[in-house]
C-alpha positions in Angstrom: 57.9 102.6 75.3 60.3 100.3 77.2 62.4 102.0 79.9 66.3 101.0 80.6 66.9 98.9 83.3 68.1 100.9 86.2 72.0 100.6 86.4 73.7 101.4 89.8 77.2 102.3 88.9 79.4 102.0 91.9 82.5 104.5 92.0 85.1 101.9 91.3 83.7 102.1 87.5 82.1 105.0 87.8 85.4 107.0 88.5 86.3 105.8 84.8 84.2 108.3 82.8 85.7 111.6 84.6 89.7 110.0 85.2 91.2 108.3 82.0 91.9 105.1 83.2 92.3 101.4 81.6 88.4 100.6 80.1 87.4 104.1 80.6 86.2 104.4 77.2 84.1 101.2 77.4 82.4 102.6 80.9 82.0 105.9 78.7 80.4 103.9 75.9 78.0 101.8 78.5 76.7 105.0 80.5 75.5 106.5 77.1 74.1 103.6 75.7 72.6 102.6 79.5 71.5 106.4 80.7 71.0 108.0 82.6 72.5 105.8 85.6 72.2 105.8 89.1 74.4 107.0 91.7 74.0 107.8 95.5 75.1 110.4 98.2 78.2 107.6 98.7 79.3 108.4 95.3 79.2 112.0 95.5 81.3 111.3 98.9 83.0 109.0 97.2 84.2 111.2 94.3 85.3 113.7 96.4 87.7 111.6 98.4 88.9 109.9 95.4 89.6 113.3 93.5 91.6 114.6 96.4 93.4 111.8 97.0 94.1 112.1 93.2 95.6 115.6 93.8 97.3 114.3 96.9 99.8 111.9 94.9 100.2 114.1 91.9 98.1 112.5 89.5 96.0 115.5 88.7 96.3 119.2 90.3 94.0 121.5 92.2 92.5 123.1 89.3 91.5 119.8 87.2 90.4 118.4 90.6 87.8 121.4 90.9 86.5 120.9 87.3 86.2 117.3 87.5 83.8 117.7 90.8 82.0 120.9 88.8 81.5 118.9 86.1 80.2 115.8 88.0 77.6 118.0 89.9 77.0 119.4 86.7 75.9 116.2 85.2 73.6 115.8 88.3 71.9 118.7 88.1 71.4 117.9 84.3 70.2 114.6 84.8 72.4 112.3 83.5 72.7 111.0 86.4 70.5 109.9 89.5 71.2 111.1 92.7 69.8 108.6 95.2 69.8 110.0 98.4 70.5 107.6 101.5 67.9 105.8 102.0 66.1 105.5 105.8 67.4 102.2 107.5 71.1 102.3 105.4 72.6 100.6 108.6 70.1 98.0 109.3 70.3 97.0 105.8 73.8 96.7 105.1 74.1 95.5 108.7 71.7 92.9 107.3 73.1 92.1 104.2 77.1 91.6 105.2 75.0 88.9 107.8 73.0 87.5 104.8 76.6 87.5 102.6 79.0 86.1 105.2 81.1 84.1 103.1 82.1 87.5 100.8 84.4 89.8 102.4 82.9 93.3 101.5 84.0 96.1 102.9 82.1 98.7 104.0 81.9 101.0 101.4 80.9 98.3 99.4 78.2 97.0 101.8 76.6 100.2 101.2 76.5 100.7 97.8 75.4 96.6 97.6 72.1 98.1 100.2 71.0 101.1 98.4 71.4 99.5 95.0 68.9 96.3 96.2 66.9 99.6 97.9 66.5 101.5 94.9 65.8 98.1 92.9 68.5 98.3 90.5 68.5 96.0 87.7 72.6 95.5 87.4 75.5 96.8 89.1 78.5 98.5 87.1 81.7 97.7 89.4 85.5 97.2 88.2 85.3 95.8 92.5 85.5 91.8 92.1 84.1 91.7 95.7 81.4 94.0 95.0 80.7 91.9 91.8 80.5 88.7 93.5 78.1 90.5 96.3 75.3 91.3 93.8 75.5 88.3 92.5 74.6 86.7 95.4 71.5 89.4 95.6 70.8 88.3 92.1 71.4 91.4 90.5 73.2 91.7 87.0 76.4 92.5 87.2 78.3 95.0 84.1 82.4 94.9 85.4 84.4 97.1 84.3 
């Protein structure tokens, strides 16, 4: 039996199947035809801060922001997702990688999620970042954008 290729989803896109935003229903579509997909500690960060800010301007209130971050664990514990933890060396790498891709401006964040995914040995990327798509690119991983 053949396995899925092992999709990193970064939180840019990832963000799409708990917030209704513009493609959210194609990122919906992809995660159930493509699961379950891989995530890292950086996204559950990441989700966090994104929710609140959420709450912050308005967009959603206290109470959705709570059941969006339930649900998201939820879907962790479940298995639909997989949580990679950070993996030993995260600085070195990135450190490594934002010298081996120069020429790209990633940010941080992006750096990051650009390390653990050639760590873990993901097979594509899901992004809606145009950086972050042209970075694994470079690393020769299949990009999905979003």
């Amino acid at each position: 039996m053949a396995m899925n290729p092992l999709v990193y989803f970064d939180t840019s896109a990832f963000a799409k199947w708990y917030l209704r935003e513009a493609r959210s229903d194609e990122v919906e579509a992809y995660i159930r035809a493509n699961g379950p997909v891989a995530i890292s500690d950086l996204t559950v960060v990441e989700m966090r801060s994104l929710l609140a800010r959420h709450r912050r301007e308005k967009n959603i209130d206290i109470g959705l922001e709570g059941q969006v971050f339930a649900t998201f664990q939820e879907d962790i514990r479940q298995g639909f997702l997989v949580c990679h933890p950070f993996p030993t060396g995260l600085a070195l790498a990135t450190t490594n990688l934002l010298t081996l891709l120069q020429d790209i401006p990633l940010r941080t964040l992006d750096a990051l999620h650009l390390a653990i995914a050639a760590e873990i040995r993901a097979d594509t990327i899901a992004t809606a970042d145009r950086v972050m798509a042209q970075g694994a690119t470079a690393l020769h991983i299949k990009v999905e954008q979003f």
